[in-house]
TORSE-275908 format. One record per residue (C-alpha): x, y, z; residue in three letters; residue number from 1. Coordinates in Angstrom, 3 decimals, padded with zeros to 6 digits. Layout:
// TORSE-275908
<site <X,Y,Z>,'ALA',NUM>
...
END
This chain:
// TORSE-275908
<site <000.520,097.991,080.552>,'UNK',1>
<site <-002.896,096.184,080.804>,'UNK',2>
<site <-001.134,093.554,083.780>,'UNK',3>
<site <000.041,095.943,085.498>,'UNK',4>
<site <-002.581,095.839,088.534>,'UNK',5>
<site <-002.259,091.969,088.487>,'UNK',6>
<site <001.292,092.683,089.257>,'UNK',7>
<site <000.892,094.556,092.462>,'UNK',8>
<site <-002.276,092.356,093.320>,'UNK',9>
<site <-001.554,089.678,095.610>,'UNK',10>
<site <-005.049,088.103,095.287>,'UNK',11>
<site <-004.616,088.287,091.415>,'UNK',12>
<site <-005.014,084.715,090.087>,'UNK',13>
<site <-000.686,083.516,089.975>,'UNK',14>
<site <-001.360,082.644,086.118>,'UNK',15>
<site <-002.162,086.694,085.751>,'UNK',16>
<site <000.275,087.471,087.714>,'UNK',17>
<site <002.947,085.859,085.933>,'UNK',18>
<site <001.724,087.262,082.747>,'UNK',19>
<site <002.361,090.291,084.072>,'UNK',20>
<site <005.913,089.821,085.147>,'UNK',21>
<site <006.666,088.359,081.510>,'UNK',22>
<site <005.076,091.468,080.263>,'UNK',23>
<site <007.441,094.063,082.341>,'UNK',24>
<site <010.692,091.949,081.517>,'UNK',25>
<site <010.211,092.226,077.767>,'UNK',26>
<site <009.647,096.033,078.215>,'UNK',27>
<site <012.258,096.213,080.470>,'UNK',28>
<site <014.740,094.326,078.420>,'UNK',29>
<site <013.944,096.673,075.201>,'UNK',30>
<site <014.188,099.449,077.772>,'UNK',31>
<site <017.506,098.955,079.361>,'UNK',32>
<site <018.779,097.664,075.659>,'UNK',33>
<site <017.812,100.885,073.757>,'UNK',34>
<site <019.555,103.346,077.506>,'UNK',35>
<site <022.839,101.004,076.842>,'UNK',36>
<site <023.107,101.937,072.769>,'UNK',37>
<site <022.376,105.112,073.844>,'UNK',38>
<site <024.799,105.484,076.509>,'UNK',39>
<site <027.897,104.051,074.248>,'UNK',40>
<site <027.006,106.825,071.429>,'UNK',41>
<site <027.172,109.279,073.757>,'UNK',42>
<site <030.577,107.664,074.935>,'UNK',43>
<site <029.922,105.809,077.934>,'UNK',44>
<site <032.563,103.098,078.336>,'UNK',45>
<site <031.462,098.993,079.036>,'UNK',46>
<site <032.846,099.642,082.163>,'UNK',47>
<site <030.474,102.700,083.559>,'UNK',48>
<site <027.692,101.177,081.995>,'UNK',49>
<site <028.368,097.582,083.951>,'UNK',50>
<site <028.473,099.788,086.916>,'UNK',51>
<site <025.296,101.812,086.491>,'UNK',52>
<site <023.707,098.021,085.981>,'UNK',53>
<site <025.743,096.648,088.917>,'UNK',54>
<site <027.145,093.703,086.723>,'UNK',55>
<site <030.210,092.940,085.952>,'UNK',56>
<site <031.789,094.659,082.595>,'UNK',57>
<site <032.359,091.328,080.657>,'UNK',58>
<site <028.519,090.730,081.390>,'UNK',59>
<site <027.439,093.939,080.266>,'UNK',60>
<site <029.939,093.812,076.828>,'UNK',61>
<site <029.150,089.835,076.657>,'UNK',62>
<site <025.108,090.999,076.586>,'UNK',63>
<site <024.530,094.418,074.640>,'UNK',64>
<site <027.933,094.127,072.112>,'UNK',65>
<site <026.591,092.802,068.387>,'UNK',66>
<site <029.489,091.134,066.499>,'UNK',67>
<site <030.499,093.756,064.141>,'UNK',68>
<site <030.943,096.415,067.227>,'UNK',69>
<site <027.591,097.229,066.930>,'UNK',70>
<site <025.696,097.965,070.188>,'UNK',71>
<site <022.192,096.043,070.080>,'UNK',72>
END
């Protein structure tokens, strides 16, 4: 993560800065996407994922469910 110091750098220039936060909400995003398909093979329900999120269950299935019943 080559922003990563930028990040955590209050006297990084802001423009850095918010490169940086871009940067660790795509990999976050990918992150917590790929944990939630592989929480509802291994038979998690919408409902104890939305809870180990802390949103609501209709915003967790709403989000992560593909149409088809595919997880994404």
């Amino acid at each position: 993560m080559r922003h990563a110091k930028a990040l955590g750098d209050p006297a990084a220039p802001v423009l850095d800065r918010l490169r940086a936060h871009a940067e660790f909400k795509r990999l976050g995003g990918a992150l917590e996407r790929e944990l939630v398909a592989r929480a509802r093979r291994e038979g998690a329900t919408w409902e104890g994922i939305a809870e180990a999120l802390g949103l609501a269950r209709q915003t967790v299935h709403r989000r992560f469910r593909r149409p088809g019943g595919n997880v994404g």
